[in-house]
Structure formats: structure tokens, C-alpha cells
N, CA, C and O of each residue as an XYZ file, in Angstrom:
852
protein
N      20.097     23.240    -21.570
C      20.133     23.057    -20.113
C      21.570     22.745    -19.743
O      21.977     21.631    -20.074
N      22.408     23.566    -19.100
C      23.639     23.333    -18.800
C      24.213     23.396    -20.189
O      23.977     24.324    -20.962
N      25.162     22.113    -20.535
C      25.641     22.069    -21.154
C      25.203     20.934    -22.562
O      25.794     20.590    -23.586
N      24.039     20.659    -22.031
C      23.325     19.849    -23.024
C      22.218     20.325    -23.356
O      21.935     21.414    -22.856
N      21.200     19.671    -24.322
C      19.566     19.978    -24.557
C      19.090     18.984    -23.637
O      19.586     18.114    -22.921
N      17.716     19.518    -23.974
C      16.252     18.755    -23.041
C      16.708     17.098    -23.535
O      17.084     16.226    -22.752
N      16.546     16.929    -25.177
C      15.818     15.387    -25.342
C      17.726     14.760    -25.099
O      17.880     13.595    -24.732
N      18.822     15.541    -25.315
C      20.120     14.948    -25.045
C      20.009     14.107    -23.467
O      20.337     12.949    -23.207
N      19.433     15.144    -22.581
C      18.792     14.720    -21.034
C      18.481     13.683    -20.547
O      18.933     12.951    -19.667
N      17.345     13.684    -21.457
C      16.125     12.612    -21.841
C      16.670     10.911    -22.502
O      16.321      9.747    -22.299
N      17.740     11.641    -23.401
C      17.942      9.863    -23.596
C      18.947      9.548    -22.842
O      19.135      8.361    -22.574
N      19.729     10.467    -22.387
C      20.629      9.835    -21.097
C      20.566      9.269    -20.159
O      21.280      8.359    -19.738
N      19.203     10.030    -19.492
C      18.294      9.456    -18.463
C      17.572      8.092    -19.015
O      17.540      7.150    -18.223
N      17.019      7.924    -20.242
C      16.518      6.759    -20.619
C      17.698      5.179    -20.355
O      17.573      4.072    -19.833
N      18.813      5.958    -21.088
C      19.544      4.503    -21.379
C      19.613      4.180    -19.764
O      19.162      3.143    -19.278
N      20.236      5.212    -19.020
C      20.631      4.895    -17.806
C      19.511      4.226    -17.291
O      19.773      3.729    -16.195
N      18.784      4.099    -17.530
C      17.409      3.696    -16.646
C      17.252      2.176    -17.182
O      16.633      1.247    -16.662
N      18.017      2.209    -18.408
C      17.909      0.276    -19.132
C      17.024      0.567    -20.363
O      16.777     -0.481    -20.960
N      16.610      1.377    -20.787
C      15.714      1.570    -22.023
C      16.563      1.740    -22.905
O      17.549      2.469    -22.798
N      16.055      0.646    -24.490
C      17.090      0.295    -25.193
C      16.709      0.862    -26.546
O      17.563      1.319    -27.306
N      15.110      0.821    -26.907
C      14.600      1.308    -27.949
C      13.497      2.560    -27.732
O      12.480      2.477    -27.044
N      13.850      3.488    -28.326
C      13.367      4.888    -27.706
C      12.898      5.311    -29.547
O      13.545      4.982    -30.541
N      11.766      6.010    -29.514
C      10.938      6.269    -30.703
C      10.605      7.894    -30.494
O       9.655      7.952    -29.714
N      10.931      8.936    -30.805
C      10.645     10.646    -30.996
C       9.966     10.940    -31.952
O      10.372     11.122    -33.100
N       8.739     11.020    -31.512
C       7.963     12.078    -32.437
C       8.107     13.237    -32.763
O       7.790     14.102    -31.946
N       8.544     13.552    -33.842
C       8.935     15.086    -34.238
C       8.216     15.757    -34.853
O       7.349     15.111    -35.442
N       8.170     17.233    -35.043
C       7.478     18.357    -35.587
C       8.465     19.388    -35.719
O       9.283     19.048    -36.574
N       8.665     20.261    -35.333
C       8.772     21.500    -35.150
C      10.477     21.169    -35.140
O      10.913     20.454    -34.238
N      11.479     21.766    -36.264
C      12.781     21.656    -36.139
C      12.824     20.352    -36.137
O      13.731     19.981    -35.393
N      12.120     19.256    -36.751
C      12.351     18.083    -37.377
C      13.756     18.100    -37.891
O      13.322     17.216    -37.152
N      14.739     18.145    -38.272
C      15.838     17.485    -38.923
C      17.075     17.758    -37.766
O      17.937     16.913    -37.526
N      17.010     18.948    -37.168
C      17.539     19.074    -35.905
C      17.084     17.945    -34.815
O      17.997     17.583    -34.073
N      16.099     17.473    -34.653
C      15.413     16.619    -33.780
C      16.015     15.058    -34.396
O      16.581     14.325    -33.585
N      15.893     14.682    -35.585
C      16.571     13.670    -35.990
C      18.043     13.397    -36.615
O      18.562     12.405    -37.128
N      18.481     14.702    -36.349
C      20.516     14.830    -36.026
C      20.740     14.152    -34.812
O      21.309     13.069    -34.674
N      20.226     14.905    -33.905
C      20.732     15.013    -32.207
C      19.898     13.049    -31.844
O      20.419     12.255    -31.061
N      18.630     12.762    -32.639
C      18.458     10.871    -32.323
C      20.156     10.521    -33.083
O      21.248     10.243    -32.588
N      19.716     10.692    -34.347
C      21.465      9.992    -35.035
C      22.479     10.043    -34.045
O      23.217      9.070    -33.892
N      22.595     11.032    -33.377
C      23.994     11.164    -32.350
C      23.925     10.265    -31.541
O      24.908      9.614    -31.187
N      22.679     10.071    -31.089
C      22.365      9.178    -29.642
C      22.184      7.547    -29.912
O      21.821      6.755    -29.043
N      22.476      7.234    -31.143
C      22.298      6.222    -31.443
C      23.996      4.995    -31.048
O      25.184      5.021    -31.368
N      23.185      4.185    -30.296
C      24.814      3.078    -30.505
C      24.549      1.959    -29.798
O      23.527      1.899    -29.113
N      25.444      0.914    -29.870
C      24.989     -0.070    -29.263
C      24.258     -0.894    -28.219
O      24.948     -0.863    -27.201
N      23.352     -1.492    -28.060
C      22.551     -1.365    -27.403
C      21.107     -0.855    -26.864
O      20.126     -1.279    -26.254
N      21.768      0.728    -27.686
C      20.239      1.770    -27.460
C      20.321      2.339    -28.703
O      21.181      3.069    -29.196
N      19.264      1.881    -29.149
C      18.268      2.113    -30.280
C      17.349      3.501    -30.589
O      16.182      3.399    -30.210
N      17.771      4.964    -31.317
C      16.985      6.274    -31.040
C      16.353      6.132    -32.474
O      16.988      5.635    -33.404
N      15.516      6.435    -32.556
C      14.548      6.562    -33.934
C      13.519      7.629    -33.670
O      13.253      8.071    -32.552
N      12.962      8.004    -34.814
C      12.542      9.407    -35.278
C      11.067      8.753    -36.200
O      11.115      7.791    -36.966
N      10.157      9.349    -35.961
C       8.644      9.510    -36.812
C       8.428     11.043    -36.751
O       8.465     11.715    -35.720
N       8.159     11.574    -38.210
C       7.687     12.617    -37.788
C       6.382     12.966    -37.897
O       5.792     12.211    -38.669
N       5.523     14.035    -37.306
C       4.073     13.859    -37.050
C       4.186     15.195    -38.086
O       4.966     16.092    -37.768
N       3.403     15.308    -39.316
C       2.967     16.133    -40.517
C       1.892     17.146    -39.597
O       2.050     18.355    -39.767
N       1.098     16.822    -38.890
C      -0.043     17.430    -38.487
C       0.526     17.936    -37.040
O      -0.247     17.864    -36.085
N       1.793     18.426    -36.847
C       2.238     18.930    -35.382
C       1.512     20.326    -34.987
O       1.292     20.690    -33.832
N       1.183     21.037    -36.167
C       1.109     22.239    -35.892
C      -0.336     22.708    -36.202
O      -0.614     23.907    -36.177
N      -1.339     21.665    -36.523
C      -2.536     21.769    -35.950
C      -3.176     20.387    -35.265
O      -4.011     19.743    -35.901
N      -2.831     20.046    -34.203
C      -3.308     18.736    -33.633
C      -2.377     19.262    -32.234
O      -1.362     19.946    -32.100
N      -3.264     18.584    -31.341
C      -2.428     18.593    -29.851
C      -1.693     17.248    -29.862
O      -1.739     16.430    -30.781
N      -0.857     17.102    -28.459
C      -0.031     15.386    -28.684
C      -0.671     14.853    -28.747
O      -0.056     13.968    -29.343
N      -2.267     14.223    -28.576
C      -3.065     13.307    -28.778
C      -2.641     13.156    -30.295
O      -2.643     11.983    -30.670
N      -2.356     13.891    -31.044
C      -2.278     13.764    -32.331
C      -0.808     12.962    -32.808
O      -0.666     12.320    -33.849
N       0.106     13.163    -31.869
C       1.449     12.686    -31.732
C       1.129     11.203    -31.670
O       1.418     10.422    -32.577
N       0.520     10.865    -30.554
C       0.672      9.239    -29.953
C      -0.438      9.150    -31.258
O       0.446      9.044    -32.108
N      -1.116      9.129    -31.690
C      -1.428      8.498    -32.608
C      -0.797      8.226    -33.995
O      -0.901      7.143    -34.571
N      -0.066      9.408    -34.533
C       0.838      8.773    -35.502
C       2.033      7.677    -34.966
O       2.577      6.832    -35.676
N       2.291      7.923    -33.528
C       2.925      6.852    -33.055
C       1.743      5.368    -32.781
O       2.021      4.591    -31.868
N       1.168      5.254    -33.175
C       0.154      3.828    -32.451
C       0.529      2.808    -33.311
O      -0.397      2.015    -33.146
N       1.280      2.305    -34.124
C       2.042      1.213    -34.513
C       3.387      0.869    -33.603
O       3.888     -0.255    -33.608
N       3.901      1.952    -32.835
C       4.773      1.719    -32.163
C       4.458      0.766    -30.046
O       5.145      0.271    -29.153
N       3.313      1.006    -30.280
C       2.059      0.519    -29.196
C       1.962     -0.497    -29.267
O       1.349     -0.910    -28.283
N       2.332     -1.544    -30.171
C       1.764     -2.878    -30.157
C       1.912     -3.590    -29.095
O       1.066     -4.484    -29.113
N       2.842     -3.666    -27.785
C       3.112     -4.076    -26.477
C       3.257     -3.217    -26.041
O       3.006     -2.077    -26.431
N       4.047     -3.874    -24.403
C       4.131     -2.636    -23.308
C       5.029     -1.715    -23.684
O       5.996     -2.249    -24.229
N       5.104     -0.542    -23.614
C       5.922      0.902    -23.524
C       5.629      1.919    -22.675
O       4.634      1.775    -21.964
N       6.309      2.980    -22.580
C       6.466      3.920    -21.606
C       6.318      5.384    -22.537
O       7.185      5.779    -23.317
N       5.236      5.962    -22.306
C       5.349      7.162    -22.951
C       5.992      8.484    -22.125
O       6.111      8.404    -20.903
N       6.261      9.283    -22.596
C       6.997     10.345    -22.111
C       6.839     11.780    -22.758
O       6.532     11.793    -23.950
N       7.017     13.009    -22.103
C       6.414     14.018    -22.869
C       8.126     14.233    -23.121
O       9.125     13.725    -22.613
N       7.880     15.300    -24.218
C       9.133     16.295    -24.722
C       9.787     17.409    -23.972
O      10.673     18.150    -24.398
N       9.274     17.422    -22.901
C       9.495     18.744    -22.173
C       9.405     17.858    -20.695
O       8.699     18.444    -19.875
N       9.930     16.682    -20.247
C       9.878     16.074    -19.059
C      11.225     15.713    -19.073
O      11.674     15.002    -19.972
N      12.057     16.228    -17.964
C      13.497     15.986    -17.823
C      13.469     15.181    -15.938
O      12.945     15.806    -15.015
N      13.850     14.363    -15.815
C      13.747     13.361    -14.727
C      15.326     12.395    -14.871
O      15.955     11.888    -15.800
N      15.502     12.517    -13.257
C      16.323     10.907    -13.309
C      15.858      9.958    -12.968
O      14.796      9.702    -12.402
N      17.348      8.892    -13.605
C      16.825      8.290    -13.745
C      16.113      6.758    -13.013
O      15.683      5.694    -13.457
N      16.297      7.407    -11.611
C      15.985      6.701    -10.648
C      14.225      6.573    -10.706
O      13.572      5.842     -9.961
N      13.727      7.354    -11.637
C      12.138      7.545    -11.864
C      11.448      6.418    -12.615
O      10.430      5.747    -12.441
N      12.636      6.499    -13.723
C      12.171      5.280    -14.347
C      12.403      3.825    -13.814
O      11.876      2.831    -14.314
N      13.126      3.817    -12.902
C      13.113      2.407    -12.228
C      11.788      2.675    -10.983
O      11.291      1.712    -10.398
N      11.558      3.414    -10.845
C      10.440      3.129     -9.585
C       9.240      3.034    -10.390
O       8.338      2.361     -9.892
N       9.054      3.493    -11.383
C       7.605      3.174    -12.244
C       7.432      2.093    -12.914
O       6.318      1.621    -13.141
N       9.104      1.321    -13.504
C       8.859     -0.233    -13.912
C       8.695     -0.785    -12.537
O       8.014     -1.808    -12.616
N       9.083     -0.495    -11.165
C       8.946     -1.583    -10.411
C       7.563     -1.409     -9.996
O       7.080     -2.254     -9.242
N       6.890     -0.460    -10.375
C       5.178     -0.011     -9.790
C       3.978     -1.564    -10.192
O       3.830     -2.109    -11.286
N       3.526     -1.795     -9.301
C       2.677     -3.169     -9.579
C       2.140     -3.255    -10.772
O       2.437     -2.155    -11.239
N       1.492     -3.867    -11.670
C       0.858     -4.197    -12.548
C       0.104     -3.262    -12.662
O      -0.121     -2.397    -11.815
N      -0.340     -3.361    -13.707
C      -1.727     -1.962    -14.596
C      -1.850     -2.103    -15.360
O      -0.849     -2.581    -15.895
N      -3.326     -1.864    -16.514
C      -3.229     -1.546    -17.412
C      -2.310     -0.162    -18.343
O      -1.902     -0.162    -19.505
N      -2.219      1.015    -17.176
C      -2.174      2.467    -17.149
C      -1.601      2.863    -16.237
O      -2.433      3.348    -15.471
N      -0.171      2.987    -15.664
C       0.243      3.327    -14.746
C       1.415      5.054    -15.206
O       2.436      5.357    -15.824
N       0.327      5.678    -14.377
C       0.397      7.501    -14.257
C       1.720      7.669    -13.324
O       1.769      7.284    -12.156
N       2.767      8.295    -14.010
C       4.031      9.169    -13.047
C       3.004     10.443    -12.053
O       2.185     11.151    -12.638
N       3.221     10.540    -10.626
C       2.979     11.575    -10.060
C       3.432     11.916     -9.358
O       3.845     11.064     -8.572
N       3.746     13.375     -9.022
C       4.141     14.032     -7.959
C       3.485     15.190     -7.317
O       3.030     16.063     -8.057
N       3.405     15.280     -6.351
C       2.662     15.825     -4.994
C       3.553     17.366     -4.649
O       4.745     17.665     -4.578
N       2.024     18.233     -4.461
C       2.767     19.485     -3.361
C       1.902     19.938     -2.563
O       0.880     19.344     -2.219
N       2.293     21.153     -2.173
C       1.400     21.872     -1.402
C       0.511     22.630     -1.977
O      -0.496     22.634     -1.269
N       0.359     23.366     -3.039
C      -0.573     23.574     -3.956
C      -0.756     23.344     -5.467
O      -0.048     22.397     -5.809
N      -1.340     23.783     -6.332
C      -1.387     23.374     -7.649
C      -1.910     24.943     -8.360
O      -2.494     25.855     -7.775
N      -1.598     24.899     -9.395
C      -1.890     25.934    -10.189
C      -2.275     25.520    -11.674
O      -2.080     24.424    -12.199
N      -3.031     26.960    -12.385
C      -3.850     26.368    -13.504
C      -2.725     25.830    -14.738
O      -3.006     25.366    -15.842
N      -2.185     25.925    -14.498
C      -0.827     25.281    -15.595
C      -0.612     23.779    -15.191
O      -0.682     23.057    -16.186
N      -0.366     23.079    -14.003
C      -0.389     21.496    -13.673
C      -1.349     20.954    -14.192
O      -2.377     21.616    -14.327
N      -1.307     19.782    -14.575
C      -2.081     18.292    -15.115
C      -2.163     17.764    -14.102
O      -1.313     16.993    -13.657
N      -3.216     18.086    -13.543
C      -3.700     18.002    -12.275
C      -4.389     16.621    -12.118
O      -5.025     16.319    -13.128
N      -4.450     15.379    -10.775
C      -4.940     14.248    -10.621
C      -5.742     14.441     -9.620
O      -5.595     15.253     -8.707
N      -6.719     13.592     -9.805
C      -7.835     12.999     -8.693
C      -7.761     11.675     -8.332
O      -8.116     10.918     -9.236
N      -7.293     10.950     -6.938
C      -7.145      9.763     -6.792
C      -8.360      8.946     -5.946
O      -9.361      9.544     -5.550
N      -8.166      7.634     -5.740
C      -8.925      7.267     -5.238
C      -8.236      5.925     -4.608
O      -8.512      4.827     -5.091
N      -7.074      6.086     -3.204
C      -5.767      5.305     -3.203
C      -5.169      5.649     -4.162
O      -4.949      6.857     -4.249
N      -4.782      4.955     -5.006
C      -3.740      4.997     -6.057
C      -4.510      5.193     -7.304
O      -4.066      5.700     -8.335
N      -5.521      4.813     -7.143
C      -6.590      4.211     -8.487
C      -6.590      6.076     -9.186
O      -6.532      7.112     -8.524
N      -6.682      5.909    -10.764
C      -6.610      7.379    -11.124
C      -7.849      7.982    -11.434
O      -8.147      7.967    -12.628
N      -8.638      8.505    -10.656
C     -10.305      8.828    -10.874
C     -10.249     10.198    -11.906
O     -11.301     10.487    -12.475
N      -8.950     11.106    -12.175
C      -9.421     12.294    -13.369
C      -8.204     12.586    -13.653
O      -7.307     12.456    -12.819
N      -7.993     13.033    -14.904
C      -6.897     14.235    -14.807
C      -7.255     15.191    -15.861
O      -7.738     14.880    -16.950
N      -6.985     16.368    -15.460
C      -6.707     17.311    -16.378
C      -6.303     18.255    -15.246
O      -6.254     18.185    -14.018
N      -5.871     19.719    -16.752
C      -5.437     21.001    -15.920
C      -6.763     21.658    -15.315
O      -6.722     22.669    -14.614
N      -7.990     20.963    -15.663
C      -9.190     22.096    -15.156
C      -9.300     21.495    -14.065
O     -10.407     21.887    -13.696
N      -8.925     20.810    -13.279
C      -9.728     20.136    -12.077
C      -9.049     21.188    -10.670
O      -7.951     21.628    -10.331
N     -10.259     21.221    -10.250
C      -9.972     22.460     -9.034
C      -9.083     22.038     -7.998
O      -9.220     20.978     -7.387
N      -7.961     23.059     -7.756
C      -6.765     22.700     -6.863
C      -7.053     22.017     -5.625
O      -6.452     21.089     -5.085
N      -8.402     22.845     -5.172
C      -8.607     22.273     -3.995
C      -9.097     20.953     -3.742
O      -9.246     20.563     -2.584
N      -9.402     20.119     -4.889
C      -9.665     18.615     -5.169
C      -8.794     17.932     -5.935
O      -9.280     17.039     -6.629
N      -7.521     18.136     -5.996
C      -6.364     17.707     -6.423
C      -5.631     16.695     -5.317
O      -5.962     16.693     -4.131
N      -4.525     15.781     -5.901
C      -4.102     15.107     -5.134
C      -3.088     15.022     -5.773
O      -2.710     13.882     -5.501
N      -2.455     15.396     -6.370
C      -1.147     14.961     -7.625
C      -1.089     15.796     -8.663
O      -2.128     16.414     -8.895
N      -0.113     16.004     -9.397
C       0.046     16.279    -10.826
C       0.781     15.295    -11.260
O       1.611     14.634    -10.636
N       0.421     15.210    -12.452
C       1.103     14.078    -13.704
C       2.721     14.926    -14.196
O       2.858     16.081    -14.600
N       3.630     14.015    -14.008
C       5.096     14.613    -14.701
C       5.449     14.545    -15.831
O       6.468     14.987    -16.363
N       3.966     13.555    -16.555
C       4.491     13.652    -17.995
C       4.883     12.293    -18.358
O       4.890     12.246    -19.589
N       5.274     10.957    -17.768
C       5.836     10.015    -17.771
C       4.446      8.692    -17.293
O       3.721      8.801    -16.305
N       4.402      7.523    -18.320
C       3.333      6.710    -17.950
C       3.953      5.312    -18.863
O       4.696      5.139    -19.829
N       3.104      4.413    -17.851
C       3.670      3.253    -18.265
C       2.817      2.322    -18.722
O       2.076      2.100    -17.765
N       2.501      1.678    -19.585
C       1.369      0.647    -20.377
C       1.914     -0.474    -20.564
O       3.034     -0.801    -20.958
N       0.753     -1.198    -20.149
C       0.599     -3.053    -20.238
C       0.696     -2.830    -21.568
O       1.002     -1.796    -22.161
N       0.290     -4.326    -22.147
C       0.109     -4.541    -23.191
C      -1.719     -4.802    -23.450
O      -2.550     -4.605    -24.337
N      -1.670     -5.264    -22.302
C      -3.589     -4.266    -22.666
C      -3.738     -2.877    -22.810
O      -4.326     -2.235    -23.681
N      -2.935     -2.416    -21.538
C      -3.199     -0.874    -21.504
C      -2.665     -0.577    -23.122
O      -3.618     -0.701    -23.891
N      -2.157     -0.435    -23.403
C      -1.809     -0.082    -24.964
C      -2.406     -0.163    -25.971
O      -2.348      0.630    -26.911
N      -3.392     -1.644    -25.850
C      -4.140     -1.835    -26.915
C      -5.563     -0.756    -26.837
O      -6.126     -0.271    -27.818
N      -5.993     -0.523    -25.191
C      -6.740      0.420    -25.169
C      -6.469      1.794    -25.682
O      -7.080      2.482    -26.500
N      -5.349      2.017    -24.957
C      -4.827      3.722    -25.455
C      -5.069      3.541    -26.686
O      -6.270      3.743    -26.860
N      -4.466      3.216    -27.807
C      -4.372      3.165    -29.397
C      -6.246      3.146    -29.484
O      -6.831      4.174    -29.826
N      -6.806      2.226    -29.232
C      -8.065      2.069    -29.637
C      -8.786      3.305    -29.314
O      -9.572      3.606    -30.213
N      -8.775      4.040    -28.419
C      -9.121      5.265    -27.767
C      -8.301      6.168    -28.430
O      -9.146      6.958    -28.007
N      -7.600      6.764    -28.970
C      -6.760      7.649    -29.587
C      -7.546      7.295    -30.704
O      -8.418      8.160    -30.789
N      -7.724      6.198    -31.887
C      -8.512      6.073    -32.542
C      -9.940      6.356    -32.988
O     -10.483      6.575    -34.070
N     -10.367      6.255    -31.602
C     -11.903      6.598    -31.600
C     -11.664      8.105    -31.625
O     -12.213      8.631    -32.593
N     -11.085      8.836    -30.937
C     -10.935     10.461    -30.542
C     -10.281     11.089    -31.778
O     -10.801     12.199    -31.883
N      -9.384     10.912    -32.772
C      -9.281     11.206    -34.086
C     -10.684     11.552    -34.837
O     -11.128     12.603    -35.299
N     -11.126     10.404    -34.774
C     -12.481     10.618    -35.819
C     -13.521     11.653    -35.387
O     -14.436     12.047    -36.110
N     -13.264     12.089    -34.021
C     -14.341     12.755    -33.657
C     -14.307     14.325    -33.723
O     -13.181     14.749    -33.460
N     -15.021     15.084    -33.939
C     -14.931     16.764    -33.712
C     -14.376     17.264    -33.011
O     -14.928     17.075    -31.927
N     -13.248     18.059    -32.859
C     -12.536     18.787    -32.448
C     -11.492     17.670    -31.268
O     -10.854     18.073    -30.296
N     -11.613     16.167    -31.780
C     -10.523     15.017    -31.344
C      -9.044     15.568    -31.385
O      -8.334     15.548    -30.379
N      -8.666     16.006    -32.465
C      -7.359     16.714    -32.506
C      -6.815     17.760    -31.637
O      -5.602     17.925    -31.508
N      -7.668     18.443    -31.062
C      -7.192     19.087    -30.052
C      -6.936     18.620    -28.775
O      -6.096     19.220    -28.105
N      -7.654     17.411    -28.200
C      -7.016     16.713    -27.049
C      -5.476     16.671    -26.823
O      -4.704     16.676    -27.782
N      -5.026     16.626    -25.465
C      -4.109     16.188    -24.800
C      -4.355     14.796    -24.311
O      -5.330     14.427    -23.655
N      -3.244     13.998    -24.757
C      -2.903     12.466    -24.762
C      -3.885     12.293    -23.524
O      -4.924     11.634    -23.538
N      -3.364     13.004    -22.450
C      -4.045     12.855    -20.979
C      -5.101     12.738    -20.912
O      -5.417     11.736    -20.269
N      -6.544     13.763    -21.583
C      -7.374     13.231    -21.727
C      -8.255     12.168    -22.145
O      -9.453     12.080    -21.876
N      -7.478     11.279    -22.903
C      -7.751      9.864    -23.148
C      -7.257      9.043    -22.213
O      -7.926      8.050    -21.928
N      -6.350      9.212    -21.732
C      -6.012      8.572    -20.243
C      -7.375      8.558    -19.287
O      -8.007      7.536    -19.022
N      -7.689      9.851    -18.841
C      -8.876     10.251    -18.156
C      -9.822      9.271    -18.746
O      -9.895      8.303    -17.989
N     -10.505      9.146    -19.696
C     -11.746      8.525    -20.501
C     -11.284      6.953    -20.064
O     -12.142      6.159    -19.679
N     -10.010      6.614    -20.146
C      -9.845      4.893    -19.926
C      -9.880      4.523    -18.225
O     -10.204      3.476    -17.665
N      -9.466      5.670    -17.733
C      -9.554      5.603    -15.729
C     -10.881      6.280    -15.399
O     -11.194      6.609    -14.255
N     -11.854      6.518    -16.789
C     -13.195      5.804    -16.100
C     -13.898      4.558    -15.995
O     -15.019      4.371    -15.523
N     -12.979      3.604    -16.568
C     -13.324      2.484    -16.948
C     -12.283      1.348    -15.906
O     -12.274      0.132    -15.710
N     -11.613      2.324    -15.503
C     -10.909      1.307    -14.158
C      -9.874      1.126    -14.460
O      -9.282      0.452    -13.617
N      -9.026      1.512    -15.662
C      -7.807      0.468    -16.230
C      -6.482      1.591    -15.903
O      -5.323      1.275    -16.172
N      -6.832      2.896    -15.304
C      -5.174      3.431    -14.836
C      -5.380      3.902    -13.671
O      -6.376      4.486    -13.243
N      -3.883      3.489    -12.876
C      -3.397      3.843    -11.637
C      -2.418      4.909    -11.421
O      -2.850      5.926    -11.964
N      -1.440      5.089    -10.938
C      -0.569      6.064    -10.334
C       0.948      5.561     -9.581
O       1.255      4.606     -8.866
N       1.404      6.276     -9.926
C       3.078      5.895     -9.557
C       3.168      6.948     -8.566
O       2.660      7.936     -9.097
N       3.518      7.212     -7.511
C       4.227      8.507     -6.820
C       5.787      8.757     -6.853
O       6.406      7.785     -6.421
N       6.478      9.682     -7.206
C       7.922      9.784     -7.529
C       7.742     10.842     -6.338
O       7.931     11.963     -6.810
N       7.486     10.895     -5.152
C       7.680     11.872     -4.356
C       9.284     11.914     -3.840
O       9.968     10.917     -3.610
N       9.590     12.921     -3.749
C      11.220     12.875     -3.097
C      12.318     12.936     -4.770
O      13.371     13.573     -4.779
N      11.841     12.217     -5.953
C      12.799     12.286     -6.885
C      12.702     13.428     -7.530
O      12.004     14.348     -7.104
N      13.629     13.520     -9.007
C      13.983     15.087     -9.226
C      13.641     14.805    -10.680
O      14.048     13.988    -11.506
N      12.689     15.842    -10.688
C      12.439     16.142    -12.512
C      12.063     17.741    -12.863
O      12.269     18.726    -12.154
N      11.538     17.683    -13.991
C      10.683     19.411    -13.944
C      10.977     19.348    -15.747
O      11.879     19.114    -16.551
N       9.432     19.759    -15.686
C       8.989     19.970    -17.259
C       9.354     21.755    -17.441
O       9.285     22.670    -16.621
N       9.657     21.734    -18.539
C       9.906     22.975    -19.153
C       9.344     23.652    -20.414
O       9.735     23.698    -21.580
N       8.075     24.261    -19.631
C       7.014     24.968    -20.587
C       7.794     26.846    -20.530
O       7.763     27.424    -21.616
N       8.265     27.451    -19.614
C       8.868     28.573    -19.323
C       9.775     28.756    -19.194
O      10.374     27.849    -18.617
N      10.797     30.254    -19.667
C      11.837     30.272    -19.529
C      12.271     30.266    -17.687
O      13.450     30.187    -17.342
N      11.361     30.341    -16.874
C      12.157     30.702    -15.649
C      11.528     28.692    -15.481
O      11.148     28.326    -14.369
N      11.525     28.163    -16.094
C      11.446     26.539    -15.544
C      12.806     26.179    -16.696
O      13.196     25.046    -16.411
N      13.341     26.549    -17.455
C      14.823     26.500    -18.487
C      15.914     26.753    -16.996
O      16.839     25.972    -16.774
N      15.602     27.985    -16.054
C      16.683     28.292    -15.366
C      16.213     27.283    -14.449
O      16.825     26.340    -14.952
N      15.487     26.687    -13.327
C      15.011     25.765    -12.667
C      15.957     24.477    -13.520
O      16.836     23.815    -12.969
N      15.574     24.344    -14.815
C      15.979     22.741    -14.530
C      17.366     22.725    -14.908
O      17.886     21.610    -14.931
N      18.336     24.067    -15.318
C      19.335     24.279    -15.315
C      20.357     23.767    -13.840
O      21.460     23.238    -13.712
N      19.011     24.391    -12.646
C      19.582     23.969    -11.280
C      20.076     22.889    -11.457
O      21.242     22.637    -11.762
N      18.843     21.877    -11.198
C      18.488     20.478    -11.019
C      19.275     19.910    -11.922
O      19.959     19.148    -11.239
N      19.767     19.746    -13.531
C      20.053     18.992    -14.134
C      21.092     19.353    -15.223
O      21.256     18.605    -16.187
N      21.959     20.770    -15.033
C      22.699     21.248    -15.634
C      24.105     20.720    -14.865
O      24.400     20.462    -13.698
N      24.706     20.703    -15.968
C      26.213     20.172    -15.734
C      27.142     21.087    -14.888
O      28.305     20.750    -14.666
């Protein structure tokens, strides 16, 4: 992107934001992925590397769970493909209390590719990509923030969903969904700030706009 990569982005935007210890789950071009943490490493901010063995048959549900020792308190998860400033991450630490507090942003329509939300006020009543546009209220950017309850749930729930049949194929999100039936996640709105995930090459030239040098 410009003149940097995605996760180079990503921890720039992190430190700037005050985040000091940052944890990458790797797979795919693992040693490239834990060069470019080594680079980013220095005083103050802390980059470290786990790599997930099972990347390439497991969805990220499979990720945050080889990460769930890193869960033991509050943290902020983040996808690999979510480039944001870092004015985002200060409006989601200042977001009220939660067990589960969801990054979202709002448009005028939605399509079957968004991680699509159902709200209820703020309160997070669904997410996934199947939920029909026309009962949408948000998409998720990829970015969420956990208590230290919320955490102990996520892990415990990632746990339970491992053991189960075809558990490995979940998206993290859908365990989100399963715990905001139980009341414990809300919603952040980042309306007006600047991010954009990059699943496509014409979203590579997009966030080239937005976030290239």
C-alpha cells in the first residue's frame, strides 16, 4: 500500500494510537510475517509473532484460539486485512464499558461480502455476512474491544466451538454473535473515520487512496 505493507500500516496505526504490546498470528508467509514484527519492534512497543499450524484448514476462529492464552485480560482484537487510523482506536477505548465492544461503520447499502450487524441501540443483536441487507444496520471493520470478562467469555466460547463439528470453520464473528445472544456485546460507531479492509485487488487500489504515502 503506497509505500509500505498492510500489517507495517497496522502497527503504525497501533503504536500511534498508545498500544504497546501487539501479538500476530501468522500462517501463510510466516517468516516474512515475523521479519517485518522484528522490524517493528523497539522501545516501548512490543511486536510478537504465534504462529497458527492449522491456518490453512481452520477459519480465524481457529487463529484467536491458538491465540487464547494471550486473552487472559482486556485486549483489542483486530483482523489482518483492517487498515484504519488511528483516531479509531482512540474512539473505541473511549466507548463505555462492555463486555464486547464491536468497531462499526454505516452506509447506504450493504452487500454479500460485508459482516453485516443487527442492532438494537447500540446493543449487538447479530452479525454475520448472511444477514439480509435490508435488515442491516452496520458492518463490522474488523476491530473489537474486550473486558476482561468479555475475554474470559470469548476464549471459553472459542473453546466450546473447537470441539464441535465443523467448529473450525467459523469466523471469530460468529462467536461474537453466540455471546450478543446472551447480552454481553455492544457496538462502537467510527462513522466519519477512515479505514478499509482489503479482501480485493480494486480495495489494494482504494486503500492505496486513503492510506498510501
Amino acid at each position: 500500500v503506497g509505500d509500505d505493507t498492510i500489517l507495517g500500516l497496522q502497527l503504525k496505526a497501533l503504536k500511534a494510537g498508545g498500544a504497546t504490546d501487539v501479538v500476530v498470528v501468522t500462517g501463510f508467509r510466516a517468516a516474512a510475517v515475523e521479519a517485518a514484527a522484528d522490524a517493528a519492534n523497539e522501545s516501548g512497543f512490543r511486536v510478537r509473532t504465534l504462529f497458527n499450524p492449522f491456518y490453512n484448514v481452520a477459519d480465524n476462529l481457529g487463529s484467536c484460539w491458538m491465540a487464547r492464552e494471550e486473552m487472559a485480560g482486556p485486549f483489542f482484537l483486530l483482523n489482518g486485512d483492517t487498515l484504519f487510523e488511528p483516531a479509531i482506536l482512540a474512539r473505541l477505548k473511549a466507548a463505555p464499558e462492555a463486555p464486547i465492544t464491536l468497531t462499526i461503520d454505516k452506509k447506504a447499502a450493504y452487500d454479500s461480502d460485508d459482516m453485516k450487524v443487527k442492532l438494537d441501540g447500540r446493543r449487538l443483536v447479530d452479525v454475520a455476512k448472511t444477514l439480509a441487507p435490508e435488515d442491516s444496520d452496520g458492518e463490522s471493520i474488523g476491530f473489537t474491544r474486550f473486558s476482561r470478562d468479555g475475554a474470559a467469555a470469548f476464549v471459553e466460547t472459542l473453546d466450546q466451538t473447537v470441539r464441535t463439528p465443523g467448529g473450525l470453520s467459523w469466523w471469530y464473528l460468529k462467536a461474537i454473535a453466540v455471546l450478543a445472544e446472551r447480552g454481553l456485546a455492544t457496538t462502537c460507531s467510527i462513522e466519519g473515520l477512515k479505514w478499509g479492509e482489503v479482501d480485493f485487488p480494486q480495495d489494494l487500489e482504494t486503500a492505496a487512496e486513503l492510506f498510501g504515502a
